[in-house]
LUMTORKE-691865 format. One record per residue (C-alpha): residue number from 1; residue in three letters; x, y, z. Coordinates in Angstrom, 1 decimal. Each point is the difference from the previous one (the first is absolute). Layout:
+-----+-----+--------+--------+--------+
|   n | res |   east |  north |     up |
+-----+-----+--------+--------+--------+
| NUM | ala |      X |      Y |      Z |
...
+-----+-----+--------+--------+--------+
END
This chain:
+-----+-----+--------+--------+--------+
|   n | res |   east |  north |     up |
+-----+-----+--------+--------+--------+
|   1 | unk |    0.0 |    0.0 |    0.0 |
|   2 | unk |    2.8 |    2.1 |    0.5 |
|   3 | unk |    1.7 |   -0.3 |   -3.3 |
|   4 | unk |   -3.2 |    0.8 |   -1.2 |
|   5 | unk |   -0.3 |    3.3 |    1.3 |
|   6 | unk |    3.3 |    1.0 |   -0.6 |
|   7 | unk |   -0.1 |   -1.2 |   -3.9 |
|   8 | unk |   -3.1 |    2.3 |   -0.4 |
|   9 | unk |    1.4 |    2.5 |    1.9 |
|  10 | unk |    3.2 |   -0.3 |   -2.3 |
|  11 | unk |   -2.4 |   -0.1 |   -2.9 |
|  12 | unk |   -1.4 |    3.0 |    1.2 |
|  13 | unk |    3.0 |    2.0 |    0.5 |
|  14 | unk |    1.3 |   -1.1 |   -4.0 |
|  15 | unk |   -3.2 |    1.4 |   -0.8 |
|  16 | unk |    0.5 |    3.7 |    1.8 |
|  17 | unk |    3.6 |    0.1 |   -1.4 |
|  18 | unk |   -1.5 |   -0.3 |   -3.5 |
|  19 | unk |   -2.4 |    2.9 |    0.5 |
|  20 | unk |    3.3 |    1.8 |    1.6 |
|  21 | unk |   -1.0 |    0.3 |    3.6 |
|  22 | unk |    2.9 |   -1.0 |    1.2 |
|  23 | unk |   -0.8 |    0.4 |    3.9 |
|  24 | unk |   -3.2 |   -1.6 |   -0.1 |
|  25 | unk |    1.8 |   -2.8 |   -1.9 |
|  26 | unk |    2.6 |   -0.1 |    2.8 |
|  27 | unk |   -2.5 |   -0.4 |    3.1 |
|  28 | unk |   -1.2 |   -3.1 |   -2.1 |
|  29 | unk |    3.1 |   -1.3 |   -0.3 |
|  30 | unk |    1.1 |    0.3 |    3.9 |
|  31 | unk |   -3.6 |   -1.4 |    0.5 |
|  32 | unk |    0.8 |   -3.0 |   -1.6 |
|  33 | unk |    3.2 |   -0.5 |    1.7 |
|  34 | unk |   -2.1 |    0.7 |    3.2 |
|  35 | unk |   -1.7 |   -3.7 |   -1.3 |
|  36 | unk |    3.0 |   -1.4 |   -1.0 |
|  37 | unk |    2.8 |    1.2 |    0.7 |
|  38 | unk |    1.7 |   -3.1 |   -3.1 |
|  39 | unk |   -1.7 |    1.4 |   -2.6 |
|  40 | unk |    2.3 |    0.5 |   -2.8 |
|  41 | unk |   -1.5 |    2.5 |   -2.6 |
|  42 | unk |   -1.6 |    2.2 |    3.1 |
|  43 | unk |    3.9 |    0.9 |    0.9 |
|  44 | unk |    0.2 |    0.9 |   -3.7 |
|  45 | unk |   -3.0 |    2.1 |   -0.1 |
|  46 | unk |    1.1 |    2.1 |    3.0 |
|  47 | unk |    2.9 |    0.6 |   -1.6 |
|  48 | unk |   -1.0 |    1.5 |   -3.1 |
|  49 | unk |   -2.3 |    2.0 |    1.4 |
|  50 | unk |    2.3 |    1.7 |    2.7 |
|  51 | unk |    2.3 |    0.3 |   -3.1 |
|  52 | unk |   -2.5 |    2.1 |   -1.5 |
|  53 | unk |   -0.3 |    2.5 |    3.8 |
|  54 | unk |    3.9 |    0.2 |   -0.2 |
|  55 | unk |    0.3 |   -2.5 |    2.9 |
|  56 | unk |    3.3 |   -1.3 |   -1.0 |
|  57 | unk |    1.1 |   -1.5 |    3.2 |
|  58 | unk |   -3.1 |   -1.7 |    0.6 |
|  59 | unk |   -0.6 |   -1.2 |   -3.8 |
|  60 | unk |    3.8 |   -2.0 |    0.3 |
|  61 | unk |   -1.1 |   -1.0 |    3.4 |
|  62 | unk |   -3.5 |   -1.6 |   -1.1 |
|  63 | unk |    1.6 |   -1.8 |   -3.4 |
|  64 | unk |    2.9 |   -0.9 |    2.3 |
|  65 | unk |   -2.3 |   -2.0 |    2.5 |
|  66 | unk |   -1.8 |   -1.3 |   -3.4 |
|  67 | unk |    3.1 |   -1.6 |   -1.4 |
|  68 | unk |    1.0 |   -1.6 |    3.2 |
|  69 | unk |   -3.3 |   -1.4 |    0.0 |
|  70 | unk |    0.7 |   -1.8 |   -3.4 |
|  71 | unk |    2.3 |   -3.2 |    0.2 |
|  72 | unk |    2.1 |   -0.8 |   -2.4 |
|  73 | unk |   -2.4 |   -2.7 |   -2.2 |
|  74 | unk |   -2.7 |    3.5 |   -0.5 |
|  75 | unk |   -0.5 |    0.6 |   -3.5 |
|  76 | unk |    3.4 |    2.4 |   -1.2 |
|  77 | unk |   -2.4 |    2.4 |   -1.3 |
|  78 | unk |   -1.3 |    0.7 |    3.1 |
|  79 | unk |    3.0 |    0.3 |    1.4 |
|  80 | unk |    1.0 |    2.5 |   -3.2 |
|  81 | unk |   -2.9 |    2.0 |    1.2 |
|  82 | unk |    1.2 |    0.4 |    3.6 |
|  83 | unk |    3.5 |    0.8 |   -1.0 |
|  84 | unk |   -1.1 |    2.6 |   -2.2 |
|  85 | unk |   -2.2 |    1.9 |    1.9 |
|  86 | unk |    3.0 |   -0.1 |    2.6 |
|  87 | unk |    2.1 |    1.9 |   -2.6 |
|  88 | unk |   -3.1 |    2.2 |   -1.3 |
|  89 | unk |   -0.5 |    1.2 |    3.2 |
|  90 | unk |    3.4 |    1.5 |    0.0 |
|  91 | unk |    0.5 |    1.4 |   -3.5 |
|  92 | unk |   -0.7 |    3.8 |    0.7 |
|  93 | unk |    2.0 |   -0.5 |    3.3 |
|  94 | unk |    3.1 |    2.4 |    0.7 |
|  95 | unk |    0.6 |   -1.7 |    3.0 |
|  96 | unk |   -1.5 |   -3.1 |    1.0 |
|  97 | unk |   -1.7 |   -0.6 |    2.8 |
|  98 | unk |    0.4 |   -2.4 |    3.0 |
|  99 | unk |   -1.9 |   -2.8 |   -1.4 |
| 100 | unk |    1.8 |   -0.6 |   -3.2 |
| 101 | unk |    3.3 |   -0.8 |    1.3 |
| 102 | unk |   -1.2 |   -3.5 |    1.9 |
| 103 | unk |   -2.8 |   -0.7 |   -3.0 |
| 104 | unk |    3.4 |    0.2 |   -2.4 |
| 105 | unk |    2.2 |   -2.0 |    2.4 |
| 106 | unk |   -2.8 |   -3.0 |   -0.6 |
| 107 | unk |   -0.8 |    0.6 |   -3.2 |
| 108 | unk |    3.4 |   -0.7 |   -1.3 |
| 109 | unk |    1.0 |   -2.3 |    2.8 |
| 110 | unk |   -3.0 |   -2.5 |   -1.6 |
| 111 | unk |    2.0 |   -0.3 |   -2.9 |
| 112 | unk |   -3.1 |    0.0 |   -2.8 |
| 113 | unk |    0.3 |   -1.8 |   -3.0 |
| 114 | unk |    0.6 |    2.0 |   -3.5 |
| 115 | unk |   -3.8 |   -0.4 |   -0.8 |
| 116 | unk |   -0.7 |    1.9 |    3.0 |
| 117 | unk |    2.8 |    2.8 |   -0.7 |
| 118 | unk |   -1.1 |   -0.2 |   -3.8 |
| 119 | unk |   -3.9 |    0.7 |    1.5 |
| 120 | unk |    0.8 |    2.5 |    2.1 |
| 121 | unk |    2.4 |    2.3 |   -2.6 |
| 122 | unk |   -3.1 |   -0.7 |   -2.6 |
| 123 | unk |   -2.4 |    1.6 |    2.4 |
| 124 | unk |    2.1 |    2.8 |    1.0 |
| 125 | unk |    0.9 |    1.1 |   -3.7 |
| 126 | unk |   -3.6 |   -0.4 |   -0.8 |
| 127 | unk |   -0.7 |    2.6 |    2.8 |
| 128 | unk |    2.6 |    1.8 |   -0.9 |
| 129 | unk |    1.8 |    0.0 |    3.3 |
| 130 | unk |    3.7 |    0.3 |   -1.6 |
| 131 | unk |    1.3 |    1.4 |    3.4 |
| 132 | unk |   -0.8 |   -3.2 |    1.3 |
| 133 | unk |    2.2 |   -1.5 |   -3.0 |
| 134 | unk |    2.6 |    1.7 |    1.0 |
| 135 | unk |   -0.2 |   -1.0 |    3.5 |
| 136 | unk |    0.4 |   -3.8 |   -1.1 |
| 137 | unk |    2.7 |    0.8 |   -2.6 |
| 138 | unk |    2.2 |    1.1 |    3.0 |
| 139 | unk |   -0.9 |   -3.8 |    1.3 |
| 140 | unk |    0.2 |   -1.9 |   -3.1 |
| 141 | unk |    2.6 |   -2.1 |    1.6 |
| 142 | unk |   -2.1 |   -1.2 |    2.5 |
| 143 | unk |   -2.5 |   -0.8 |   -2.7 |
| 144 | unk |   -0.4 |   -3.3 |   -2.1 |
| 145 | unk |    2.5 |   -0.4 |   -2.4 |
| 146 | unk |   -2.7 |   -1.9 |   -2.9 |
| 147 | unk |   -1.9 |    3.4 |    0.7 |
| 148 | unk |   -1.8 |    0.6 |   -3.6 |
| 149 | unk |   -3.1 |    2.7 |   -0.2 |
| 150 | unk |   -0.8 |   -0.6 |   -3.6 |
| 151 | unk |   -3.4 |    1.4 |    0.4 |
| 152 | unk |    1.2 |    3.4 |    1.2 |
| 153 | unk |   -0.5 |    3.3 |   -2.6 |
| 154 | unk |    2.2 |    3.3 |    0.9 |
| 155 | unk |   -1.9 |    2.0 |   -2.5 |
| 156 | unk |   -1.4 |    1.5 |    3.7 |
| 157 | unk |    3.3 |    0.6 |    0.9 |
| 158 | unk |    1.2 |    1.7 |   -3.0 |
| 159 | unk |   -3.4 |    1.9 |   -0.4 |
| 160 | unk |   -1.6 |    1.2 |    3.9 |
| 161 | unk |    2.4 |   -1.5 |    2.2 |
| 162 | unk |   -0.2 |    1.8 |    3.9 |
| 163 | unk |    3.6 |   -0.4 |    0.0 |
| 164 | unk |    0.4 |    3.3 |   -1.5 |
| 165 | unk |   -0.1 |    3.1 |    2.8 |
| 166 | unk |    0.9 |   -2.6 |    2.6 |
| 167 | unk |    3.7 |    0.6 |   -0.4 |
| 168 | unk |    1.2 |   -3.0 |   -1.7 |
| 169 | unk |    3.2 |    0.3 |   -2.0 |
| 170 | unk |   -0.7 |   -0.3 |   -3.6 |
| 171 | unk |    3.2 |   -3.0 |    0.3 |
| 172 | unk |   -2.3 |   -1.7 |    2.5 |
| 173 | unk |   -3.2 |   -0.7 |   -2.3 |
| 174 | unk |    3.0 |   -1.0 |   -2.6 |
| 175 | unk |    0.8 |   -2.5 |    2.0 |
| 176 | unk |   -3.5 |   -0.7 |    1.3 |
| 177 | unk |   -0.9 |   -0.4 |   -4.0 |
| 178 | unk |    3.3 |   -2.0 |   -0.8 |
| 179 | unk |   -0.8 |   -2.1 |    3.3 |
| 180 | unk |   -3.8 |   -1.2 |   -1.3 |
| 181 | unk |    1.3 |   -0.4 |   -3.5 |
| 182 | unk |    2.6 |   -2.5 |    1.4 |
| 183 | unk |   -2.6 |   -2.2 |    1.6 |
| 184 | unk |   -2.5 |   -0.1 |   -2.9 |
| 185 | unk |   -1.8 |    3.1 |   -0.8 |
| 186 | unk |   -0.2 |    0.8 |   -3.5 |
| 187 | unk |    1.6 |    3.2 |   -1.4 |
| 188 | unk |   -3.1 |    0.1 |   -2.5 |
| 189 | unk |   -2.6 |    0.4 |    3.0 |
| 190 | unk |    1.3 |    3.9 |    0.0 |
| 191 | unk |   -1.7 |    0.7 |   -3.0 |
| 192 | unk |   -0.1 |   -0.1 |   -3.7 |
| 193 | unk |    2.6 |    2.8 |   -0.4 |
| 194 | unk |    2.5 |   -0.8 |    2.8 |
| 195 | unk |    2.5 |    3.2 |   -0.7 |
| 196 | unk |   -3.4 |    2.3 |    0.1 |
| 197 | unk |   -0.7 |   -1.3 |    3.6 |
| 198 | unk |    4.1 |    0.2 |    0.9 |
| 199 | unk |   -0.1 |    3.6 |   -1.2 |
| 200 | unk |   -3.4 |    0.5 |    2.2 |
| 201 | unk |    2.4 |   -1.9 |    2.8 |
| 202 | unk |    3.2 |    2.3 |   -0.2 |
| 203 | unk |   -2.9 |    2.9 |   -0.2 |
| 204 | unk |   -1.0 |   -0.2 |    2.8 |
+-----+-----+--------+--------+--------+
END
């Protein structure tokens, strides 16, 4: 009975977030944690939703508690979905808050496979959260070494990336481009005339 309530509460609080009342669909959320505090997609729910009232700290720590939850046989695209919203939360940081650090520690202490990695990149590139790009470019090390993200377009980045005005050196998304190229995103996803979106690049 408890599950119960907290699915439709969960089902609830999707619902709000989709007609962008984003605290409403946060109490729903917390409700259904209040009826079970294991259930999964209620953690992801609440985090989203804080993301959208600037709740940073609180966003990490909610998708945080949701990945813990997972073990290690969950489907990888939840666990993609967890580890993205981690790094989403964070994008339009300048500093980060006290959350992130421990969420990181465990995030790349899990050691996820490269369908995970290549899920997560994916959704952040779809987003258009290149900051966040750039965070995992200073980890790639620590990341999979079969990494691939075929799937992934950089027209975005080329086009109406954020990156600009945030105070990225231009030989940072160099290397953030040369980076994704190197583990499988196509050069031809920038566009159909590649020098017009360079020039657009060093233009801006």
């Amino acid at each position: 009975c408890s599950r119960d309530i907290a699915v439709l509460q969960c089902n609830k609080s999707t619902a709000l977030y989709n007609l962008r009342k984003w605290r409403e669909a946060m109490f729903s959320a917390y409700q259904s944690l209040h009826w079970d505090p294991k259930y999964v997609k209620a953690y992801y729910r609440a985090g989203h939703s804080l993301i959208m009232l600037s709740d940073t700290c609180e966003a990490i720590s909610m998708f945080h508690k949701g990945l813990v939850l997972l073990n290690a046989s969950a489907d990888r695209t939840q666990i993609a979905d967890f580890v993205a919203g981690i790094f989403i939360s964070v994008n339009d940081e300048r500093v980060f808050p006290p959350t992130f650090p421990p969420a990181y520690d465990y995030i790349f202490s899990a050691r996820f496979d490269a369908l995970v990695w290549q899920a997560v990149i994916e959704r952040l590139a779809q987003k258009g959260k290149w900051r966040s790009c750039l965070l995992l470019l200073s980890e790639k090390k620590e990341l999979p070494t079969n990494l691939r993200v075929n799937q992934l377009s950089l027209k975005n980045l080329f086009e109406t990336s954020e990156l600009y005005g945030h105070g990225e050196k231009m030989q940072e998304v160099a290397e953030l481009v040369q980076w994704l190229i190197s583990i499988g995103a196509k050069v031809e996803t920038i566009g159909v005339y590649l020098l017009h979106a360079v020039i657009r690049l060093c233009i801006k």
